[in-house]
C-alpha positions as CSV (number, residue, x, y, z in Angstrom):
1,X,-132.3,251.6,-52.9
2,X,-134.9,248.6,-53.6
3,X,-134.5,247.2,-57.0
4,X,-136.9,244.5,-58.5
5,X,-135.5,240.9,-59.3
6,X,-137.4,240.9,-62.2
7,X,-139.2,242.8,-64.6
8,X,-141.3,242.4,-67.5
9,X,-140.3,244.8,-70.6
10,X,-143.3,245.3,-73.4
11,X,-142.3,246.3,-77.2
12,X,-144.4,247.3,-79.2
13,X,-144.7,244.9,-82.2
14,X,-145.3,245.1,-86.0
15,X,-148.0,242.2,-85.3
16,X,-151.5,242.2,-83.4
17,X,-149.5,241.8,-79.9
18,X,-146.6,243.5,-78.3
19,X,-143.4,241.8,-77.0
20,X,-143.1,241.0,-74.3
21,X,-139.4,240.1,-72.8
22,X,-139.2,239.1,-69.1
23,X,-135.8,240.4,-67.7
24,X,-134.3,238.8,-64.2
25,X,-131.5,241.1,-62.5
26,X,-127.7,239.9,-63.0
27,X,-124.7,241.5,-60.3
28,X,-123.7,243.7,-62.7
29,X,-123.9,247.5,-62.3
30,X,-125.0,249.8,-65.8
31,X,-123.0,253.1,-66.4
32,X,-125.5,254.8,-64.3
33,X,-124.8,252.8,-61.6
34,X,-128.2,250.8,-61.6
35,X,-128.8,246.8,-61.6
36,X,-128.3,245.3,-65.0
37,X,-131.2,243.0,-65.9
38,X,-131.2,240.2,-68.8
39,X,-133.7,237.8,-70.2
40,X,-132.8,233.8,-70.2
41,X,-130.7,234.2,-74.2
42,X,-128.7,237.2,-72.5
43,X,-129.6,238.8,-75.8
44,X,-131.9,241.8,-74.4
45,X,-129.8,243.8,-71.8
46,X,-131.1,246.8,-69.6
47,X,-130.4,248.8,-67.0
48,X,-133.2,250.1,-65.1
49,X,-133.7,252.4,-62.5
50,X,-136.1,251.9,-59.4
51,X,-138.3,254.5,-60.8
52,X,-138.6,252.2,-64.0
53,X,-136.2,254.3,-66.7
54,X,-134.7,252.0,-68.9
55,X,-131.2,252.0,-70.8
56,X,-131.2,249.3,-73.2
57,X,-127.8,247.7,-73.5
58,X,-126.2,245.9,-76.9
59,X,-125.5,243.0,-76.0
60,X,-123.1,242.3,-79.7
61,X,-121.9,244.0,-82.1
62,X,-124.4,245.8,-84.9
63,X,-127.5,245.7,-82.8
64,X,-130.0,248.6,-82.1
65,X,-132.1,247.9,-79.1
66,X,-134.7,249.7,-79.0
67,X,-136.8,251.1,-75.9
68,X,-139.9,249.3,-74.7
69,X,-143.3,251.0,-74.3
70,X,-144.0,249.7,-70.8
71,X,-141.6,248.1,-68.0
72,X,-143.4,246.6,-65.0
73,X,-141.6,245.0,-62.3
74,X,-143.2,241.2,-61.2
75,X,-143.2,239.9,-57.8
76,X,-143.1,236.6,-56.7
């Protein structure tokens, strides 16, 4: 399968302008078996699939990720 290095993930936001969190691929597999991807803090965490599903990962303890609105993979 052809994953994307990276990927840009949009939130919607409370404010005027979405979110958004740009996500580079680690070597680490998700429980589906797809690429884990993390921004530069290592705070947002997702797995995503080539056909751009998303399964957002905690990445500590109490937190509620929730799903973006739009995922679009970048290329260089």
């Amino acid at each position: 399968m052809e994953y994307a290095e990276v990927y840009e993930l949009v939130f919607r936001a409370s404010t005027a302008e979405d979110d958004v969190v740009v996500v580079h691929r680690t070597d680490r597999a998700g429980a589906g078996g797809h690429p884990v991807y993390e921004d530069d803090t290592g705070i947002v965490r997702a797995e995503i699939t080539p056909g751009g599903e998303v399964r957002m990962l905690a990445s500590g303890g109490h937190q509620a990720p929730g799903l973006p609105v739009t995922v679009r993979p970048l290329t260089a």
